[in-house]
N, C-alpha and C positions, 0 to 999 in steps of 0.2 A: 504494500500500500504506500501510496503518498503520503508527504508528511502531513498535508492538509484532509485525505479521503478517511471516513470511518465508517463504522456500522453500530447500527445498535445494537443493545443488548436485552431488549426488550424489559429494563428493570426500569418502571417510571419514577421520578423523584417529585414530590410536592415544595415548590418552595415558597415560606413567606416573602409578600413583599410587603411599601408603605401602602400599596392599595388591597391588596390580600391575598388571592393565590397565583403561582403560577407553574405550570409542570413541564418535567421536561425526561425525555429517553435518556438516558448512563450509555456512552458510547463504551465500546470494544476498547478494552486496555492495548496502546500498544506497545509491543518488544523493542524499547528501548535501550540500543546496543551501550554495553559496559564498554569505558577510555581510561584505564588509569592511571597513563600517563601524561605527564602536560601537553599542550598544546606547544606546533613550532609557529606559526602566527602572530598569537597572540599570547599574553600572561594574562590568565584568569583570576580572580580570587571572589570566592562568595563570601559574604560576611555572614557569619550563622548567630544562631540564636541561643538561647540555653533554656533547657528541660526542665523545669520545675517540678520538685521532688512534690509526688502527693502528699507523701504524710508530714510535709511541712506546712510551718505559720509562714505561709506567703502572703504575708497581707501587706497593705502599705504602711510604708515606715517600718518594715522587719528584717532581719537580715535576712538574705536571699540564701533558702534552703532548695539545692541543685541535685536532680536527678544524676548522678554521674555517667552513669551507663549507659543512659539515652542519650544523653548531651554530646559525649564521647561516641556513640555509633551513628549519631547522626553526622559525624564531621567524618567518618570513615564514609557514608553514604557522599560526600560530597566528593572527597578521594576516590573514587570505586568511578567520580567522572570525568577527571583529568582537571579537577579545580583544585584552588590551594583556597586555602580558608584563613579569611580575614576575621582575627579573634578579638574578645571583648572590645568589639567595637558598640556605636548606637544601636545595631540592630539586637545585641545581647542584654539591651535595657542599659547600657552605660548611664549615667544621672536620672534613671529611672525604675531604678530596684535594685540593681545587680552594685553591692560593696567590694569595698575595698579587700575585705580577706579574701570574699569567692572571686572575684578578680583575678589575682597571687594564684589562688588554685588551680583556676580554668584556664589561666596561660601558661603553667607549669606541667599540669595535665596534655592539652590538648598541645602542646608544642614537644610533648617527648614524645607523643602517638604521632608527628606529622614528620617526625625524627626515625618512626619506624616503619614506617611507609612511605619512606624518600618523597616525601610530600613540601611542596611551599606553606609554608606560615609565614603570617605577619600579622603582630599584635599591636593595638591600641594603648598607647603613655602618654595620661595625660596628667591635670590637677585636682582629681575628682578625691583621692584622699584627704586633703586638708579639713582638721575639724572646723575652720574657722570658713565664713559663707564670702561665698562673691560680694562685691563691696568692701569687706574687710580686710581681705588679707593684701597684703603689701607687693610689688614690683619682687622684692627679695623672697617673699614667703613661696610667691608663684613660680620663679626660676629655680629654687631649691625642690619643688616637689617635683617641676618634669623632670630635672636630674633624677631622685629618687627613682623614680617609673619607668624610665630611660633605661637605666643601668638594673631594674629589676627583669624587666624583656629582655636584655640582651643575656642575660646571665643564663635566663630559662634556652638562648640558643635560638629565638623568635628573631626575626626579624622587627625592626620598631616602624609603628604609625605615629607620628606626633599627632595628635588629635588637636582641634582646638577647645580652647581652658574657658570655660566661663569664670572662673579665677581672673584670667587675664583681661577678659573682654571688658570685666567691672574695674580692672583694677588702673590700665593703662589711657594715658591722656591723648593720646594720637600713638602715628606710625609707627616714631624712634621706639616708643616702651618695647612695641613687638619687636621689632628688629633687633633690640637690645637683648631680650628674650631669647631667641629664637637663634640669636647670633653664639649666643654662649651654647645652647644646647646643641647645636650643629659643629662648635668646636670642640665637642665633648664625644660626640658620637662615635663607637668603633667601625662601625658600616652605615653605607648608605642607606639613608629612611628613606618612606611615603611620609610624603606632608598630608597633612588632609584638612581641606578649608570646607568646614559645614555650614553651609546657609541658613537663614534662619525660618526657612520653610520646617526643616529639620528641629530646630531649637532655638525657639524667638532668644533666649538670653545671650545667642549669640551674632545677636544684630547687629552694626556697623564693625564687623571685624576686619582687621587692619588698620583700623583707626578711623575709619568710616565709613557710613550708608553710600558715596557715590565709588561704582563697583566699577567705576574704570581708574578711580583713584585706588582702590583696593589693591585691583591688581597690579597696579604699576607698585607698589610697597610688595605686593608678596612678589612679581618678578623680579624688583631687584636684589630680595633674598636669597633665592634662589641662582642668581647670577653670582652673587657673591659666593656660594657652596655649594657649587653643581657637583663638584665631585662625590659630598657626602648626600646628595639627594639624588635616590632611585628614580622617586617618580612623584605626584600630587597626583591626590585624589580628589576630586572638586564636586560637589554636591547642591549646587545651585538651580538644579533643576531649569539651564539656560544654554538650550545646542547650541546658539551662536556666538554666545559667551566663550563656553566651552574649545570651538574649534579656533576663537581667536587666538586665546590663550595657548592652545597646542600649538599652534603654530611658530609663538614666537619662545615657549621655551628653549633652551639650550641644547644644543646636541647631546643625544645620551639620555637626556629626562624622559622618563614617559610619563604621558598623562592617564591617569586610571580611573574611567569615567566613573560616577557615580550617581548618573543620572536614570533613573529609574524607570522615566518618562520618553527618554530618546536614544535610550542604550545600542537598540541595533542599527539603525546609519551611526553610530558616535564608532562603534565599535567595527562596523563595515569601512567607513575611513572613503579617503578621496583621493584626488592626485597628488595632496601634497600632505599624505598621512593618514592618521589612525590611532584611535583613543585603546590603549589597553581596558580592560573590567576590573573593577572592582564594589561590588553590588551586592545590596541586599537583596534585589529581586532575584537573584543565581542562586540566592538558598532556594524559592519557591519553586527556579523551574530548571533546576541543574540538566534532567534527560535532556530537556530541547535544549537551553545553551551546550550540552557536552554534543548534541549532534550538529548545531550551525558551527561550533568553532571547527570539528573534525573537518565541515564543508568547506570552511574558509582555508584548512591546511591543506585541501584538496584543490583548494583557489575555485572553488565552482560557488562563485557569488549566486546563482540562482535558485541553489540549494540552502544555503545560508539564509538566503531571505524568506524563504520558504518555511523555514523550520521555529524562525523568532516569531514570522509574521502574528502567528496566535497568541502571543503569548504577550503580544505587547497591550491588550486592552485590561489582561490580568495584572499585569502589573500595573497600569494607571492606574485602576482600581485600590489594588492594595496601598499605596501609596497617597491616595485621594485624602487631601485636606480633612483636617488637620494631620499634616503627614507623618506628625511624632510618632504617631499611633500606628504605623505600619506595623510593628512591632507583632501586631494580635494577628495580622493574616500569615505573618510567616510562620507564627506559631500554630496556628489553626492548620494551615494548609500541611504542615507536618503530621497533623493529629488526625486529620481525614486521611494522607496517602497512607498510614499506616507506620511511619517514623518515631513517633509515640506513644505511648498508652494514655495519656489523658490532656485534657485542652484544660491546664494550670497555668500562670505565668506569675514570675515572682515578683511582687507588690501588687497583688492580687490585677495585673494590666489587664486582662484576659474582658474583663467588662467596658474596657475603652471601645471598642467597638458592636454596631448594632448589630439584630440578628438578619435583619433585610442586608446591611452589608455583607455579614458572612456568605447568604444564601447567594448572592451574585458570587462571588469567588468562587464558590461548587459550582455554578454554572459556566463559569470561564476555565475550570481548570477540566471540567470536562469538556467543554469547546476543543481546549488544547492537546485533547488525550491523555493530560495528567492524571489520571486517577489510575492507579495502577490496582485497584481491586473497587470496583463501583459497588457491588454487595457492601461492600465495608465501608464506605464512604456513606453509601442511602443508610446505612442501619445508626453511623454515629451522627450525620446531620440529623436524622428524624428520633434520636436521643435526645440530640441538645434542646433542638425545636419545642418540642416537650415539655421540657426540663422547665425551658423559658414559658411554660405558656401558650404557645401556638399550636392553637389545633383548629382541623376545619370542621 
């Protein structure tokens, strides 16, 4: 079959919506060929989530009690697709449940399983330990904890993502603060990082980053950083959810840098490229749909661009969706859509996130992820949506 042709399975699903029903056939799962190892193309990385242990107090404001075992075989399931996985990043609830200890753990963990699986990692070090809040804490307070975090990732053998600090965002008066920042941690570094500039589609607290809202003055402060330490910078990951932004800015980094899109919204032209380039991935949408991204990049190693397009084309109204305003909250479809394909045993998330999203949102994601033939056992996807359904109240 094509990557686009299916058939049913004759199992109907009932779905809520805001006006009330609507049904739909569960297509034919399809056989999803195994890649486990990288891509020559492109550098993938999915940014994965973490498993919320049931029989913990995940509630908000609790320390985050972590399923290990799921947590850990769902980063193997991304492995098993020729992705590397981008750890405690925003999508594993960073300033949104997920502390400082279970942090330490799940990049010491999951970086010595990507160590036994000659797999890529690269973990998130940011400011997010500090007892003291955004506002408070000083220019010094905030450059002494990305060292901390810095030098905590590199030790576990990760590779580092500098994240951006809502420490920093509160604490500095324009450009120089970042640069000053950012200049010391990059002369500290033993290998070359991903920088990662988060939008504040992502996390309003980190609005005018670089010292300010006008995002062509932004850039010009992060390009000259970056100019200054090319050597110690891999790559930026840019998450502004803006293609034309995005391919400017590819275009004039330095030789050497890659840009690792983080656009959720426009990931496959960002990542299919033009004549003068190509965004590498680095996505939280690649945890929801690792099979089809592990079959369009194979396509692209293959250089058959009409295959490539073919394979994302579905998958891109899923991911708008998941990601659909207020987009902090993508968090609950990645973790949902694990819990439907069968990657979990239960739809928890720690600080109890799991209720950030509605039930009429959930119910369009089963319909797009069947659109896309992700559903790799539909029996079991109809039995735990018409659970949940339930659980919530909807019945017809």
């Amino acid at each position: 079959m094509s990557a686009g042709s299916s058939t049913g399975t004759g199992t109907r699903l009932a779905l809520p919506t805001a006006g009330g029903w609507r049904e739909i056939e569960l297509n034919e799962p399809r056989a999803w060929a195994a890649h486990p190892s990288p891509y020559t193309s492109r550098v993938a990385f999915a940014a994965a989530h973490v498993v919320a242990d049931p029989h913990g107090d995940n509630v908000p404001g609790a320390p985050a009690a972590i399923d290990w075992d799921a947590t850990l075989a769902f980063r193997r399931h991304l492995f098993g697709y020729g992705l590397g996985v981008a750890e405690a990043m925003d999508t594993a609830q960073r300033n949104m449940g997920l502390d400082w200890p279970a942090i330490q753990e799940l990049v010491t963990r999951s970086a010595a399983q990507a160590n036994d699986f000659g797999a890529r990692i690269a973990s998130g070090a940011g400011t997010d330990h500090l007892t003291v809040a955004p506002g408070v804490a000083t220019l010094a307070q905030v450059q002494d904890a990305y060292l901390e975090q810095v030098a905590f990732v590199e030790s576990t053998g990760s590779q580092v993502i500098v994240m951006a600090s809502r420490h920093l965002a509160a604490a500095a008066t324009g450009p120089e603060d970042y640069l000053a920042v950012y200049d010391r941690i990059l002369s500290q570094v033993s290998e070359p990082v991903v920088l990662h500039w988060l939008g504040e589609a992502f996390d309003p607290q980190l609005a005018g980053y670089w010292g300010t809202r006008d995002v062509a003055a932004a850039t010009a402060t992060f390009l000259s950083l970056i100019e200054t330490h090319a050597a110690k910078v891999d790559g930026v990951k840019v998450s502004l959810l803006d293609a034309s932004h995005e391919i400017g800015l590819r275009r004039a980094l330095p030789a050497g840098v890659r840009l690792y899109t983080g656009d959720d919204f426009n990931y496959p032209s960002l990542i299919r490229g033009d004549e003068q380039g190509h965004s590498d991935a680095l996505l939280g949408a690649f945890a929801a749909i690792a099979p089809a991204a592990s079959a369009a990049l194979a396509a692209l190693d293959d250089g058959d661009l009409a295959r490539y397009d073919a394979e994302l084309a579905p998958t891109l109204e899923l991911s708008r969706h998941i990601f659909e305003a207020p987009t902090f909250y993508y968090k609950v479809g990645i973790a949902f859509t694990a819990w439907l394909t069968g990657a979990q045993s239960g739809f928890q998330m720690v600080g109890g996130l799991q209720s950030a999203r509605s039930l009429p949102h959930l119910a369009r994601i089963v319909e797009l992820l069947n659109e896309a033939r992700l559903l790799p056992d539909p029996s079991l996807a109809a039995h735990r949506f018409g659970l949940l359904a339930e659980t919530l109240g909807a019945s017809r």
